[in-house]
C-alpha positions in Angstrom: 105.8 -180.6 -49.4 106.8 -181.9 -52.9 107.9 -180.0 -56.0 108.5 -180.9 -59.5 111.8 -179.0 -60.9 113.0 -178.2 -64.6 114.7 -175.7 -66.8 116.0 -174.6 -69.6 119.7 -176.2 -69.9 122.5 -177.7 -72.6 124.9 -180.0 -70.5 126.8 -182.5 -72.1 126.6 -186.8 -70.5 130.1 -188.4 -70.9 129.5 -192.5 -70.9 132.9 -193.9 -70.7 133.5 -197.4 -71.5 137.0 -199.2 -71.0 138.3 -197.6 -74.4 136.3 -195.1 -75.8 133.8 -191.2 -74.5 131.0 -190.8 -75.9 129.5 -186.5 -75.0 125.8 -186.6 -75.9 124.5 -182.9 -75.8 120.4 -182.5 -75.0 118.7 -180.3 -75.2 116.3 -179.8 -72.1 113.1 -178.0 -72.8 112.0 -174.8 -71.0 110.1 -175.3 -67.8 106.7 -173.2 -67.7 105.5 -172.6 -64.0 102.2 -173.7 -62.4 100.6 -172.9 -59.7 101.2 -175.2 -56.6 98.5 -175.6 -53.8 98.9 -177.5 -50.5 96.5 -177.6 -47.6 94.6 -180.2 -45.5 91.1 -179.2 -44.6 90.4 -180.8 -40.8 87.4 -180.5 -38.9 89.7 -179.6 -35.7 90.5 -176.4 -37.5 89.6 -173.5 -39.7 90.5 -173.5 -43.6 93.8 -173.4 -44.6 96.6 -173.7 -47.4 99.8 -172.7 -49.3 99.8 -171.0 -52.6 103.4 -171.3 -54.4 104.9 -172.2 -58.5 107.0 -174.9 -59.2 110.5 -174.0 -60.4 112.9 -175.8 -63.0 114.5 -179.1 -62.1 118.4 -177.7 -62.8 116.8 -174.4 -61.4 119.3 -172.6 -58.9 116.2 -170.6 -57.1 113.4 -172.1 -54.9 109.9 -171.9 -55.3 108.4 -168.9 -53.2 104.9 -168.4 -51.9 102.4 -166.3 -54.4 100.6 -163.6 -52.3 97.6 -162.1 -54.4 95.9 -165.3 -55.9 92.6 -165.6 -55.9 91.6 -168.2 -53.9 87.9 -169.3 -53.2 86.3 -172.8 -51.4 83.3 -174.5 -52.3 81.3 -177.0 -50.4 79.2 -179.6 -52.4 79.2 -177.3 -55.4 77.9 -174.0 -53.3 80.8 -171.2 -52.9 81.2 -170.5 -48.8 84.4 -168.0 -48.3 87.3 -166.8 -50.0 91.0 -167.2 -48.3 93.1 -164.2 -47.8 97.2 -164.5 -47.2 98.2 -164.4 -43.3 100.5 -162.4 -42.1 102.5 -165.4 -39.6 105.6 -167.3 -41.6 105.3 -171.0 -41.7 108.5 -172.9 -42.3 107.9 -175.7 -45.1 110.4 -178.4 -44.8 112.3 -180.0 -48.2 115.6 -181.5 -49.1 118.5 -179.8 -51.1 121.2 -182.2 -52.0 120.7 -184.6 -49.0 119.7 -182.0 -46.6 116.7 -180.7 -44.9 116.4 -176.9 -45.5 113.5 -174.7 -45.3 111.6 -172.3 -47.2 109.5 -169.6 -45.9 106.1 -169.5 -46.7 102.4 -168.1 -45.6 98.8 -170.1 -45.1 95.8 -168.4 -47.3 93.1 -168.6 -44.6 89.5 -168.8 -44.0 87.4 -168.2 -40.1 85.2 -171.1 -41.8 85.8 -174.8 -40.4 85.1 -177.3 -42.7 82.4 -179.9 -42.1 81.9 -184.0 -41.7 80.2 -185.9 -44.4 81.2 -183.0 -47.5 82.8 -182.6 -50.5 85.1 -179.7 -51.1 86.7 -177.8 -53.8 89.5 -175.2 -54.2 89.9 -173.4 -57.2 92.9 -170.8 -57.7 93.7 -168.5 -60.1 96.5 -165.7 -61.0 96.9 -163.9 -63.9 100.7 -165.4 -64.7 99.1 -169.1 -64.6 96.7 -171.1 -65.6 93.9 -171.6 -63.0 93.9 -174.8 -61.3 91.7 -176.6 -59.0 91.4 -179.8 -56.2 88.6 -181.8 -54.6 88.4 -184.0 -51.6 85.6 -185.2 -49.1 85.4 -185.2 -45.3 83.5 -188.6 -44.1 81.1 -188.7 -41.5 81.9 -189.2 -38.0 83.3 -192.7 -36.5 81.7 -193.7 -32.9 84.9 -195.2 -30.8 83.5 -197.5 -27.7 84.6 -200.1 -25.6 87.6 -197.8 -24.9 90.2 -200.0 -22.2 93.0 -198.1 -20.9 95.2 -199.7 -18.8 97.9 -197.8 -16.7 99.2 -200.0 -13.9 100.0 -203.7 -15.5 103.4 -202.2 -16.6 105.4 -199.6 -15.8 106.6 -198.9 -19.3 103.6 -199.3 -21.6 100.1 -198.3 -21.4 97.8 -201.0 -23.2 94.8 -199.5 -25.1 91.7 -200.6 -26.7 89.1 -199.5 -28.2 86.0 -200.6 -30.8 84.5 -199.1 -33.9 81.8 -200.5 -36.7 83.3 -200.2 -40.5 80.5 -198.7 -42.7 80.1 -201.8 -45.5 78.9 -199.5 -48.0 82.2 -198.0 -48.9 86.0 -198.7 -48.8 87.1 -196.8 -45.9 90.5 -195.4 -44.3 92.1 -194.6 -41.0 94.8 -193.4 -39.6 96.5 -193.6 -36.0 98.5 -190.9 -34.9 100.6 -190.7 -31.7 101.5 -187.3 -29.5 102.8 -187.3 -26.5 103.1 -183.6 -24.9 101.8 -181.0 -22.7 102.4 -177.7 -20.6 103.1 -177.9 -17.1 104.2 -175.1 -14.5 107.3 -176.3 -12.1 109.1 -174.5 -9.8 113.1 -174.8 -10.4 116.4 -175.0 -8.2 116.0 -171.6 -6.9 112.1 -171.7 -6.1 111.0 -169.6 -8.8 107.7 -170.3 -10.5 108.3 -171.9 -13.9 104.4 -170.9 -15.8 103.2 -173.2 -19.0 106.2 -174.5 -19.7 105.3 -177.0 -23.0 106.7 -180.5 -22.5 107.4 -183.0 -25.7 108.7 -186.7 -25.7 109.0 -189.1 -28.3 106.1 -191.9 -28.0 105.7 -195.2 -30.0 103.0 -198.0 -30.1 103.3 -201.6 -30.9 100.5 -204.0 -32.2 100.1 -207.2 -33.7 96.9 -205.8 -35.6 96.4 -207.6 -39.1 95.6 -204.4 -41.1 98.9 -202.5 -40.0 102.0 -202.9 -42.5 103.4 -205.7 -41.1 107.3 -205.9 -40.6 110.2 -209.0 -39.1 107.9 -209.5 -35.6 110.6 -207.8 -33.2 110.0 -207.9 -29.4 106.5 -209.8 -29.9 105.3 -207.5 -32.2 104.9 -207.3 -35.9 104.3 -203.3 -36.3 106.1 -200.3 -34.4 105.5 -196.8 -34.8 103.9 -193.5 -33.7 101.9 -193.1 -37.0 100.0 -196.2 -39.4 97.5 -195.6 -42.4 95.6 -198.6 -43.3 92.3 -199.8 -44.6 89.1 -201.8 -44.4 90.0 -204.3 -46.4 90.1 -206.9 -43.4 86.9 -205.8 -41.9 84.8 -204.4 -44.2 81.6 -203.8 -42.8 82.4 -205.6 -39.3 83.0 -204.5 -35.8 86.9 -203.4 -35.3 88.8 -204.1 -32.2 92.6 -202.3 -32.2 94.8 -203.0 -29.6 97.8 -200.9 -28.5 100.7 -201.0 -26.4 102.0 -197.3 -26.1 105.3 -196.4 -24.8 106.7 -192.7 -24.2 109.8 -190.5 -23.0 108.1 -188.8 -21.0 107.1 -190.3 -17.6 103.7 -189.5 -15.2 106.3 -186.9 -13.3 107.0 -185.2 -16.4 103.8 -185.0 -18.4 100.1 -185.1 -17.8 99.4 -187.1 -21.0 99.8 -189.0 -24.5 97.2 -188.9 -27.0 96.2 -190.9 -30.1 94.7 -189.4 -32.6 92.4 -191.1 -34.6 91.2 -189.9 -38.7 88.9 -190.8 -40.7 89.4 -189.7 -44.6 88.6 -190.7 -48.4 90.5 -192.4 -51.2 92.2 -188.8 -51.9 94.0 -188.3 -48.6 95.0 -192.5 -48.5 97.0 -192.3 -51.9 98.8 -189.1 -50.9 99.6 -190.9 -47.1 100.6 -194.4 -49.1 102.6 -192.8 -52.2 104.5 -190.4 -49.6 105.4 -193.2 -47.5 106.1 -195.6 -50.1 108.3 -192.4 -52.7 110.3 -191.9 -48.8 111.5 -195.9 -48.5 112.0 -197.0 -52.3 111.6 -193.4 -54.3 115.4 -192.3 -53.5 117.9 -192.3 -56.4 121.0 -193.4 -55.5 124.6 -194.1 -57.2 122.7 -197.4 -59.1 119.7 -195.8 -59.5 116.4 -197.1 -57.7 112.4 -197.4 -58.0 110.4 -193.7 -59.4 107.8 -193.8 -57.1 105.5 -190.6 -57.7 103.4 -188.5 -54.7 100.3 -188.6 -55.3 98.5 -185.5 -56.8 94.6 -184.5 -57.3 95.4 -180.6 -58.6 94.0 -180.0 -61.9 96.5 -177.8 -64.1 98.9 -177.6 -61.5 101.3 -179.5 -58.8 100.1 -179.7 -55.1 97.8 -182.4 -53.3 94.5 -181.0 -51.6 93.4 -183.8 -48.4 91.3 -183.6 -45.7 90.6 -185.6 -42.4 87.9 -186.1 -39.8 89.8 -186.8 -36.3 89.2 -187.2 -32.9 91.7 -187.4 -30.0 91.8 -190.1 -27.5 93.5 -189.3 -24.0 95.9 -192.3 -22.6 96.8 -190.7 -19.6 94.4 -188.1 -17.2 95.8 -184.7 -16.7 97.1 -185.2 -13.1 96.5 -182.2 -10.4 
């Protein structure tokens, strides 16, 4: 999660040259807080998002979740629910000065599920801001077939394959996602009955697919990873054949399965992915300075990015016995 920081501060910036200091006092502006709002809306799951302010950029305090917003979702322009705060802490993860610290924070939630082929908004508003507001759409479903999974040519990767047909009446975009866990019940040293124990491995996939980021081909392969975002722009309105070799930690005697998860989502939810990925690699200041690249925002009045995703999961590997 991304936050823009200011504040109110007179510091002084000493240039010195070979001969000579030069103290330049500014002046920095005072920050005024907005609201920030966060969520995904998934069809997997019910309605759900964070509800914080943005804090000063030489500010010494975090930004902290706001608990009596009011908070209301819309489908195609018809009001369905309001969200209400939960009571279960999540942990959202940012960095302080080169370090990944946490900050503790609560979902606003809804018992509604959001729908394929929809557009929805949030609007929020609290008396001590300005109201703000997001929109994104849901496509319609994607029909996966000629599904090939191989277990037995090697004994270290699975090959996978599977078909889809790119609608040619709009620029579309997927994303492959990668898991690889599971609960199991084992029995230990001593015989005792070890009950839904959850096992986790790290898991990777390697392809040679045209509309991946390509990188130096490594291994016989041009792309490496457990998560890629990409577009149509190859294959618009044609049948789409992806190819996967997967590879995972865990082995058939540990786990009963790996799973890619395949989205489906609009322009909204692509700029966030790409800008986030593309802020992480080139976006980092350092001693010489570097390349601003900016997250992607579509909250009106306010910080935040609202996305939303149409998934289904594929399973590589049969839950065993």
């Amino acid at each position: 999660m991304k936050y823009i920081l200011s504040t109110t501060l007179l510091f002084s910036l000493i240039l010195i040259s070979c001969d000579m200091e030069t103290v330049i006092d500014l002046d920095i502006p005072p920050h005024d807080p907005v609201l920030v709002l966060n969520g995904i809306l998934d069809t997997d799951t019910n309605a759900q998002l964070v509800v914080s302010h943005s804090v000063g950029a030489f500010s010494n305090s975090n930004p902290s979740f706001i608990n009596n917003a009011n908070v209301m979702l819309y489908k195609n322009n018809q009001f369905v629910d309001s969200l209400y705060p939960d009571t279960n802490v999540i942990d959202v993860e940012y960095l302080n000065e080169y370090t990944v610290s946490y900050l503790p924070m609560y979902y606003y939630k809804s018992d509604y599920i959001p729908e394929k082929d929809a557009n929805y908004r949030i609007e929020v508003s609290h008396s001590d801001y300005n109201p703000i507001s997001a929109e994104t759409s849901i496509p319609d479903d994607i029909t996966l077939y000629n599904i090939d999974i191989d277990t037995t040519s090697s004994e270290e990767k699975i090959g996978f394959t599977f078909s889809f047909d790119d609608d040619a009446n709009e620029q579309n975009y997927y994303r492959l996602k990668l898991f690889s866990s599971c609960i199991k019940s084992w029995y230990d040293a001593s015989g005792n009955l070890i009950e839904g124990e959850r096992f986790r491995g790290d898991a990777w996939f390697f392809s040679n697919d045209p509309s991946f980021p390509a990188g130096v081909p490594f291994e016989g392969y041009t792309f490496e990873g457990s998560n890629v975002v990409f577009t149509d722009a190859l294959f618009n309105g044609q049948q789409k054949t992806i190819t996967l070799d997967v590879e995972s930690e865990l082995k058939y005697a540990d786990c009963d399965t790996v799973i890619i998860r395949f989205s489906t989502f609009s322009n909204d939810t692509y700029s966030y992915y790409n800008s986030l990925g593309e802020h992480s690699d080139k976006g980092e200041l350092g001693l010489f300075g570097g390349e601003v690249i900016p997250v992607y925002s579509n909250v009106e009045n306010g910080l935040g990015v609202l996305i939303s995703t149409n998934s289904q999961k594929i399973y590589l590997k049969p839950f065993s016995d």
